[in-house]
C-alpha positions as CSV (number, residue, x, y, z in Angstrom):
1,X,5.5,-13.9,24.7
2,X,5.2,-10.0,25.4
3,X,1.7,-8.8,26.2
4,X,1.1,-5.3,25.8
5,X,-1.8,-2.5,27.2
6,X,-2.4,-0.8,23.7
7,X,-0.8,0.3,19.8
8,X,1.4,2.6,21.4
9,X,3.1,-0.1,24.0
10,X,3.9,-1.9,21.0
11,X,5.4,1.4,18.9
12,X,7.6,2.2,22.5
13,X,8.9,-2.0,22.1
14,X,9.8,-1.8,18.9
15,X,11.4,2.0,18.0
16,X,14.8,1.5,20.3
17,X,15.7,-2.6,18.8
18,X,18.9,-2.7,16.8
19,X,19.1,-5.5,13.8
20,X,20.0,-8.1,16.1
21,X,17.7,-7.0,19.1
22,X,14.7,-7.7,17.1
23,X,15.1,-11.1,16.3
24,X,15.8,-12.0,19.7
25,X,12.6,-10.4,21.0
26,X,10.0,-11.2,18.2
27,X,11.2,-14.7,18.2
28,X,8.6,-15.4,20.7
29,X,6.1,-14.4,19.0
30,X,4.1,-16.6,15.9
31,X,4.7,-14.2,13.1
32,X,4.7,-14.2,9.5
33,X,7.9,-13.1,8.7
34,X,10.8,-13.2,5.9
35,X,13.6,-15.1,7.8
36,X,16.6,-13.9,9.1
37,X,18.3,-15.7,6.8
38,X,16.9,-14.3,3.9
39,X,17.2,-10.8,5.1
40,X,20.8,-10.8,6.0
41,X,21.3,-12.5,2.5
42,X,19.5,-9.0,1.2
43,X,21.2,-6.5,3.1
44,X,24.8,-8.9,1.8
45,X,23.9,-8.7,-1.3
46,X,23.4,-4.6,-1.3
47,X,19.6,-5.0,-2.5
48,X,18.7,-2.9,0.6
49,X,20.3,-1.5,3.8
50,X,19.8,-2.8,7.4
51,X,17.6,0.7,8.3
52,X,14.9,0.1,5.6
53,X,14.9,-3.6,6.0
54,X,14.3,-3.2,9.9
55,X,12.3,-0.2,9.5
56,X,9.8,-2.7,7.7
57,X,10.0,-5.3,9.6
58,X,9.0,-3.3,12.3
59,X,5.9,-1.8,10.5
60,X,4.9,-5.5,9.9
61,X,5.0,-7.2,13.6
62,X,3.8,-4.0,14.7
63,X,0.6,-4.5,12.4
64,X,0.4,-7.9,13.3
65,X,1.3,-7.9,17.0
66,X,-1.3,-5.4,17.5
67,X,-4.1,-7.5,15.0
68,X,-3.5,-10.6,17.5
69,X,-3.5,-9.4,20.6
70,X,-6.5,-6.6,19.6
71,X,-5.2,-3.8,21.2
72,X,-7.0,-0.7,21.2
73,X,-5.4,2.7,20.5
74,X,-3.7,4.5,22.5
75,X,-5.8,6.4,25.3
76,X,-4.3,9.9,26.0
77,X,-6.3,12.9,26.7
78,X,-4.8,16.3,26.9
79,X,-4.5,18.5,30.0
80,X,-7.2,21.2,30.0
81,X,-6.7,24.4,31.1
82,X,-9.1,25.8,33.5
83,X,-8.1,29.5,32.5
């Protein structure tokens, strides 16, 4: 399993995965998910495209990943200008 500093480490994981990328990497990870199977079988059918099934499949481990490991936002402060 992946461990990750905050929310954003786990945004930067996730954005590049193709369809097939992201079942290899969450696979590691104890998440409740639709299976594989069963979204294939959607995106077959023509119910719903590949982009909006990954795209929410995304949004859910992200939630999730983040929940169980409790990782805090990310920490990014700004530059100030001294002028």
């Amino acid at each position: 399993m992946r461990y990750f500093e905050d929310q954003q480490d786990v945004r930067d994981w996730l954005e590049p995965l193709t369809y097939a990328e992201f079942w290899r990497e969450v696979s590691t990870f104890d998440l409740r998910l639709q299976s594989k199977e069963n979204c294939d079988g959607q995106i077959a059918s023509g119910a719903i495209d590949e982009a909006t099934v990954l795209r929410v499949l995304k949004g859910m481990v992200r939630m999730q990943v983040i929940d169980q490991q409790n990782l805090p936002p990310h920490d990014y402060v700004a530059p100030l200008s001294m002028h």
